[in-house]
C-alpha positions in Angstrom: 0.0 0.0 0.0 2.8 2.5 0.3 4.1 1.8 -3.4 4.0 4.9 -5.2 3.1 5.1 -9.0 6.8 5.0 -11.0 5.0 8.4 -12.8 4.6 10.2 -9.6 7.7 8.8 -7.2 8.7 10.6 -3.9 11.2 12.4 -5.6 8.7 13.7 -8.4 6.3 15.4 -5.9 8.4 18.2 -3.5 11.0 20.4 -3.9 11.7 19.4 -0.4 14.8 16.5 0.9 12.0 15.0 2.7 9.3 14.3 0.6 7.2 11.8 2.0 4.7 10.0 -0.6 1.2 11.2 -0.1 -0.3 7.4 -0.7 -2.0 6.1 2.4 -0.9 3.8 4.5 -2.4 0.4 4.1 -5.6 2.5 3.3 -5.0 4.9 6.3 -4.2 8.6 6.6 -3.0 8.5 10.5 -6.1 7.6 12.0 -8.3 8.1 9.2 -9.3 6.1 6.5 -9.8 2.1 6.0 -12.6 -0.2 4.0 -14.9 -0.6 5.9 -17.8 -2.7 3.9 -19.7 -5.8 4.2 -17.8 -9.0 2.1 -19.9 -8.3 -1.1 -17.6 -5.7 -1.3 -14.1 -6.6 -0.5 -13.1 -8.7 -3.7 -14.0 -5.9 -6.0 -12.8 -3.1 -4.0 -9.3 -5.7 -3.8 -10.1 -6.1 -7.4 -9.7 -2.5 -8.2 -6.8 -1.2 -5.7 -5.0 -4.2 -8.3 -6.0 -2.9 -11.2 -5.1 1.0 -10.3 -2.1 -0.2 -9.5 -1.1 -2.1 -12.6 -2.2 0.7 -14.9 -0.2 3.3 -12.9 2.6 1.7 -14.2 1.6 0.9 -17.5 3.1 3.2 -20.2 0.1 2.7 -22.6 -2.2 3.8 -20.0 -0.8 6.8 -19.1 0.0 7.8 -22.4 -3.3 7.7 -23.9 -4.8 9.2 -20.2 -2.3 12.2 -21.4 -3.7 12.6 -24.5 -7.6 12.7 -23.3 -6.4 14.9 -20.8 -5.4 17.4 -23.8 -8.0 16.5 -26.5 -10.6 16.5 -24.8 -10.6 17.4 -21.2 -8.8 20.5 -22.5 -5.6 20.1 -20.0 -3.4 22.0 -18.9 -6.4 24.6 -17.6 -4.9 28.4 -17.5 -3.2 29.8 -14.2 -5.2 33.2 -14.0 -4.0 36.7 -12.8 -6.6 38.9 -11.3 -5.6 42.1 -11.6 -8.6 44.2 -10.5 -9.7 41.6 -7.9 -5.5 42.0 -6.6 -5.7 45.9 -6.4 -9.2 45.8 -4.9 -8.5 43.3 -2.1 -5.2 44.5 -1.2 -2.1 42.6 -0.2 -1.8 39.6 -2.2 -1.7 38.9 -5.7 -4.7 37.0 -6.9 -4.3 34.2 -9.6 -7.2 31.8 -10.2 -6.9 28.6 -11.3 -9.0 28.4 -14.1 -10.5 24.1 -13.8 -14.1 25.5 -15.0 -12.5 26.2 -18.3 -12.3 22.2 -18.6 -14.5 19.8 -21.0 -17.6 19.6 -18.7 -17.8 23.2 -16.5 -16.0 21.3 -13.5 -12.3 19.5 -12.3 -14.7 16.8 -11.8 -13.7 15.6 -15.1 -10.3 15.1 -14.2 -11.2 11.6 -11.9 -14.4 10.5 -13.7 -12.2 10.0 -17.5 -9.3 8.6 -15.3 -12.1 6.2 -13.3 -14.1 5.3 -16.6 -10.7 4.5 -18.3 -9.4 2.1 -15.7 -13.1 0.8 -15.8 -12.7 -0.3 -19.5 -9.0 -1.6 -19.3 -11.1 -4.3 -16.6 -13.7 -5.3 -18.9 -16.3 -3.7 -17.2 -19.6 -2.5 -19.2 -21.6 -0.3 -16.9 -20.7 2.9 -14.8 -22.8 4.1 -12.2 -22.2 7.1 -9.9 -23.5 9.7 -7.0 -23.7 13.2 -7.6 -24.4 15.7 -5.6 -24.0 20.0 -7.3 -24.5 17.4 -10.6 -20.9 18.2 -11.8 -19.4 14.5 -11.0 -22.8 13.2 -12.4 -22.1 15.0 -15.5 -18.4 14.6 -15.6 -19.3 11.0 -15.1 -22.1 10.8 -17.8 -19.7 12.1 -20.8 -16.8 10.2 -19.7 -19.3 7.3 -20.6 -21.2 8.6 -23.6 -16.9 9.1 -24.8 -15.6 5.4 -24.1 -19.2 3.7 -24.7 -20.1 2.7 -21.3 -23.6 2.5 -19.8 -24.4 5.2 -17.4 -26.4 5.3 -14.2 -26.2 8.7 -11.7 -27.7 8.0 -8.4 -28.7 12.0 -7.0 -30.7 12.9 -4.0 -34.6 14.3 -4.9 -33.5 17.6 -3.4 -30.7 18.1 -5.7 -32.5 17.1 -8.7 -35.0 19.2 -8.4 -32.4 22.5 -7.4 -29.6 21.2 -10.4 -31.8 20.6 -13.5 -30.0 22.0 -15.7 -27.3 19.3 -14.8 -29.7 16.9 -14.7 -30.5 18.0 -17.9 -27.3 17.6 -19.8 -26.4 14.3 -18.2 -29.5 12.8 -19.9 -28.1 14.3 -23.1 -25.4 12.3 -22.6 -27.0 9.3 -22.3 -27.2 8.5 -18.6 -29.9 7.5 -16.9 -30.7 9.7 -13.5 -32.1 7.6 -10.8 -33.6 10.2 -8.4 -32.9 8.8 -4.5 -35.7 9.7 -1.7 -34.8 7.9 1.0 -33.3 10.1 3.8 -32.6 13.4 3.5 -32.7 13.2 -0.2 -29.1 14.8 -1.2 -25.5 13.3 -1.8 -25.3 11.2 1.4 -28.0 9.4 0.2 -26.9 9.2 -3.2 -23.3 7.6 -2.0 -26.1 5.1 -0.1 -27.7 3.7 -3.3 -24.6 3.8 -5.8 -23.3 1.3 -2.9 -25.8 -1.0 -2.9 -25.9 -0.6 -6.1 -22.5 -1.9 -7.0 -22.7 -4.5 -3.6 -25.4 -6.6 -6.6 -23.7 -6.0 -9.5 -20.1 -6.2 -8.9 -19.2 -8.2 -12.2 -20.4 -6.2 -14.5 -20.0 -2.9 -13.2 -17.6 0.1 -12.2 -18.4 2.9 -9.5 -17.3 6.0 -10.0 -16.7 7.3 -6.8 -16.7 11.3 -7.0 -15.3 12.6 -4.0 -11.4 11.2 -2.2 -13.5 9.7 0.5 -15.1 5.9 0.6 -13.3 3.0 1.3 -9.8 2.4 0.6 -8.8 2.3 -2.4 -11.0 5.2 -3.8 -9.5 8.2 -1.3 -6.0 7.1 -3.2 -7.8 6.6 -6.9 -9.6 10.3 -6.6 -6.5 12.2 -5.3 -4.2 10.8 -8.1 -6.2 11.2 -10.9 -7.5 15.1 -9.2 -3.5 15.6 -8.6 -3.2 17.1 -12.1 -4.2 20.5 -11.2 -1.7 20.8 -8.3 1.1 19.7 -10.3 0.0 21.8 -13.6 -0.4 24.8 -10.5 3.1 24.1 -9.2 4.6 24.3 -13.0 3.0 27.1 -14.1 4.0 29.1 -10.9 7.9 27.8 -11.4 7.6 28.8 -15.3 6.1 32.5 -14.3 8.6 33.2 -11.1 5.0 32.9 -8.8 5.7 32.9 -5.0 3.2 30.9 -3.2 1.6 32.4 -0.1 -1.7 30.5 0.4 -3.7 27.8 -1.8 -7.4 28.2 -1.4 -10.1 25.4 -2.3 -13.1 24.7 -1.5 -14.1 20.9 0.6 -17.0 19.3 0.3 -15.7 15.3 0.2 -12.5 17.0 -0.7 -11.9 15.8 -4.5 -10.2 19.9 -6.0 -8.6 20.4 -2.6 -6.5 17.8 -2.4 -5.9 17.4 -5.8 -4.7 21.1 -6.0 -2.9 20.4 -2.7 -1.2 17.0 -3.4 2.3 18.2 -4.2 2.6 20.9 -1.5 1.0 18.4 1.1 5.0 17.5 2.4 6.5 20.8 2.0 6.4 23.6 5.2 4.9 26.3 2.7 2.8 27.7 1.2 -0.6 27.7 3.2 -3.0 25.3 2.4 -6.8 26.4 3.3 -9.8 24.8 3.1 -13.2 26.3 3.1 -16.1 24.5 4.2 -20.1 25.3 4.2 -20.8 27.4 6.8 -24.4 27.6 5.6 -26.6 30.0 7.2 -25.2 29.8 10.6 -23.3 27.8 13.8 -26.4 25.8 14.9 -26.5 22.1 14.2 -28.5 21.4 10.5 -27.4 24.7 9.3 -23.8 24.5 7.8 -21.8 21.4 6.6 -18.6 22.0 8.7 -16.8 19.0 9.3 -13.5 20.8 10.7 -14.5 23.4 12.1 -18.1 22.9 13.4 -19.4 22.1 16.8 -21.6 18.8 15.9 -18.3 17.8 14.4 -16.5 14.1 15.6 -14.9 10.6 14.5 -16.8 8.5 12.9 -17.5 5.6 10.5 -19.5 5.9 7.7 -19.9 4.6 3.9 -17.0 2.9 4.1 -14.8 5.2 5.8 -13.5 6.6 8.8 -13.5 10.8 9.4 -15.0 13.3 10.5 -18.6 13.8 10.2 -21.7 15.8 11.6 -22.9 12.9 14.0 -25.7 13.0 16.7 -24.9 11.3 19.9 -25.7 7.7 18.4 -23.8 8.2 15.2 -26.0 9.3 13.1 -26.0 11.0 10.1 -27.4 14.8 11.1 -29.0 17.7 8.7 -26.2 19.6 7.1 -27.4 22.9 5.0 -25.4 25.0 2.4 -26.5 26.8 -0.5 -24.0 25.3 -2.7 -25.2 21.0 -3.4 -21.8 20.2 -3.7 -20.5 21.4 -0.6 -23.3 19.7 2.2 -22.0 16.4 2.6 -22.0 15.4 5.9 -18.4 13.7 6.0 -14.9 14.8 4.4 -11.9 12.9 3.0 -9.5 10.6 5.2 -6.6 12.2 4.0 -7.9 15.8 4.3 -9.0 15.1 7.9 -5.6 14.1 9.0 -4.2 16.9 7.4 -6.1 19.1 9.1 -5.6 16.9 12.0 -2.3 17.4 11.9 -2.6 21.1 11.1 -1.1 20.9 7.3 -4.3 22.2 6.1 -5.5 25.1 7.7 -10.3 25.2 7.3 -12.3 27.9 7.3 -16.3 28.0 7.4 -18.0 30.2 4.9 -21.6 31.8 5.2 -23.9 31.4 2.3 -24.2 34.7 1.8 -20.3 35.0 1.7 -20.5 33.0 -1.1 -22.4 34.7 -2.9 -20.8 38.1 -2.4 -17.1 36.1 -3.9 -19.8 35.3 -6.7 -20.7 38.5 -7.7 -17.5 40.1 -6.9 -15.3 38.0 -9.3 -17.6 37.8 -12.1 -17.8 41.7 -11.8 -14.6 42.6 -11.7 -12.6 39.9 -13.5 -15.3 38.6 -15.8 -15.0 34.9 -14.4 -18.2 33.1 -13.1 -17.7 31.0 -10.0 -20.2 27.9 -9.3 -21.4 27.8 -5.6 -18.7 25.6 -4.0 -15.9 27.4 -5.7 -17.5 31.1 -4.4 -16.5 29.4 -0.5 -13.2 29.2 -2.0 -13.1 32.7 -3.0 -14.5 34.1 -0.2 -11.7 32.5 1.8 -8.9 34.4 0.0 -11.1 37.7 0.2 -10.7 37.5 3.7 -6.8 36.7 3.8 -5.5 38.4 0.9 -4.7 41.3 3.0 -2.3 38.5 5.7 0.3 37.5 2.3 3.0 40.3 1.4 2.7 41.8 -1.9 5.4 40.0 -3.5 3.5 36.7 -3.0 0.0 35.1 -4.1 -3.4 33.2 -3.1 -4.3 30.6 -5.6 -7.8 29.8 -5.5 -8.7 27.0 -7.7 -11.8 27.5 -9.4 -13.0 24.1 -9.3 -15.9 24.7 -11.5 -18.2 27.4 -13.7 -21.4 28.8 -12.2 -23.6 28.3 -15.2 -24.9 25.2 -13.3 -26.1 27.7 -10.1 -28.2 29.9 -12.3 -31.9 28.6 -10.7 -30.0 29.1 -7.1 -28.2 32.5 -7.9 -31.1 34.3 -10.2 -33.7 34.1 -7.3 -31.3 36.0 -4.6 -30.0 38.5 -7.5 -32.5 39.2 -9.4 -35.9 37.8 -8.4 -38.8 39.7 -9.9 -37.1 39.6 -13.3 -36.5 35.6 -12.5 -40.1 34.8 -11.6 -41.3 36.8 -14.8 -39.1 34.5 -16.5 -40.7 31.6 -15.0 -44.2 32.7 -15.2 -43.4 33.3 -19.1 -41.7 30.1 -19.5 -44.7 28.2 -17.7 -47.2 29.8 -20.0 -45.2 28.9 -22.9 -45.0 25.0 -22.1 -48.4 24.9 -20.9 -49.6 26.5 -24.5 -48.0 23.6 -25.8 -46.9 24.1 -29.0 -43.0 24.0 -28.4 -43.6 21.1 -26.5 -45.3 19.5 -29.7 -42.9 20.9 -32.3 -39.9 19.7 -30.1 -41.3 16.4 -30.3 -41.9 16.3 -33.6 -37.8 17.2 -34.1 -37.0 14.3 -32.7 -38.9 11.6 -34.7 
């Protein structure tokens, strides 16, 4: 378990003498971490930390992951100076990097091609996956309709109903959408059924975990094939003389942070932050803070130990942000220990934060931040003023906020939105677009 990739060797990932690899041990981070699953589940997840393995090393592989990466992922994504965001927030020079610009609105791409791939090179047929925001389901759902796999997305009722234009699109592609309503309808409950899911059909098919969390080896799987950005950030930065002060992503299971992270993890600088929902408040069932909130404590869960909102019998309890990709109720192993072991510095972020780094960025550099990247960019708002002048704050964009437009349009512009929606129901309800669109597609 603690044989590095020959791509991605000790050596390859610091500038440091001491670079540690960032693999877990055995399937633990410290404390944190492990496979934890009924039998059903042990030969394939055994089956798969094999077969990662196997095509780490193989040449092919790689080589044909590189050139999806560049075709059609659209890798390497641009390293971003903000000038006007730099000047307005004082201190620090801003740079963005820029993952929404890749195939798909989202760095979720990055680990659901990576996944799918490996998926094919074992013979399997069918790919199913949870989504939360819809960006993994989506990422997940073209990766498919690409390699010719059969696609099923497993997302919670609430986030179906509040991500339809995702929704949307990943039917384009092919996928099937299998709405959950058990629980509390949203991504915990998603990660539930894609799990069972796979616990029957483990032969035939592939699941695309989204997120570096789960059961060993998925935490390792996610974190390699999301390392990309980090190592494309810490290029770009050499090439362009940039001095790190702070990275800034934002953690919901933790798949852009630690992937932006992953080759600073063993060095002393620069600052690594994390910014987690803080949702509408402190109280219990209104944020998603794993790190930093009071309902937070050790748990196991879906496979996995970490931290998670619990209730005194180790429940599950309501988590609330305005961004679906950011109210899990649990985060990564590997970020957990790092935070732990105070590595990774989190912060918790208010909705209305958020959307403030929303509207600020896309008004002054012309760049649209989804929901959970907003977090992200409210964090460095708050710091940029702590880093010298002569240094900068990375935030990494994770993903676009065309996706957020039904969340965003009713707290920024609400009459206009509701005369939009009044129109658009008259319009369907007259019927006539409905009966010429169907007549397009015979």
């Amino acid at each position: 378990a603690n044989t590095r990739p020959r791509h991605i060797q000790e050596s390859d990932m610091s500038t440091g003498t001491n670079a540690k690899s960032t693999a877990s041990d055995q399937g633990f981070f410290a404390q944190y971490g492990g496979k934890y699953v009924a039998e059903v589940l042990r030969r394939p997840l055994d089956e798969l930390e094999a077969a990662f393995r196997e095509a780490m090393e193989d040449k092919a592989f790689l080589d044909e992951l590189d050139i999806i990466r560049r075709d059609y992922i659209g890798r390497e994504t641009p390293l971003y100076f903000a000038p006007t965001a730099t000047r307005l927030l004082g201190g620090a020079q801003i740079y963005i990097k820029l993952e929404g610009l890749a195939n798909t609105g989202a760095h979720k791409i990055n680990n659901a091609i990576g996944q799918c791939l490996l998926a094919k090179r074992m013979g399997k047929k069918r790919i199913i996956a949870e989504t939360g925001a819809g960006q993994h389901g989506l990422a997940t759902a073209a990766a498919c309709a690409k390699l010719g796999l059969d696609c099923t997305i497993y997302m919670g009722e609430v986030d179906v109903r509040r991500q339809q234009p995702n929704v949307a699109a990943m039917e384009l592609y092919g996928a099937k959408v299998q709405a959950v309503t058990s629980g509390s309808r949203t991504l915990k409950d998603a990660v539930n059924e894609a799990m069972r899911d796979w616990a029957a059909h483990p032969d035939s098919t592939h699941y695309v975990l989204g997120s570096a969390l789960g059961p060993a080896p998925f935490p390792d799987i996610v974190r390699e094939f999301q390392s990309v950005i980090g190592r494309e950030v810490k290029k770009q930065c050499a090439e362009r003389g940039i001095k790190i002060g702070a990275m800034v992503a934002c953690v919901g299971g933790g798949s852009n942070s630690i992937g932006f992270f992953e080759p600073f993890i063993n060095e002393q600088e620069p600052r690594l932050i994390g910014a987690e929902a803080g949702g509408i408040g402190p109280g219990v069932g209104e944020n998603a803070s794993r790190m930093t909130g009071e309902a937070a404590r050790d748990g196991i869960m879906q496979g996995y130990k970490s931290r998670f909102l619990l209730d005194e019998d180790g429940q599950a309890l309501p988590t609330r942000s305005i961004s679906a990709g950011l109210d899990y109720c649990g985060i990564g192993p590997q970020l957990a220990a790092l935070g732990r072991s105070g590595r990774v510095e989190f912060t918790s972020i208010l909705d209305k934060d958020a959307l403030e780094a929303v509207s600020f960025f896309a008004k002054n550099e012309g760049i649209l931040f989804a929901l959970e990247s907003a977090h992200a960019g409210a964090a460095a708002m708050k710091i940029a003023k702590e880093i010298p002048s002569d240094q900068a704050v990375i935030i990494n964009m994770s993903g676009r906020g065309d996706k957020d437009v039904f969340i965003t349009s009713p707290v920024f512009r609400p009459a206009e939105w509701l005369d939009f929606l009044h129109a658009e129901i008259e319009r369907l309800e007259g019927g006539k677009d409905i009966h010429d669109a169907k007549s397009m597609q015979k």
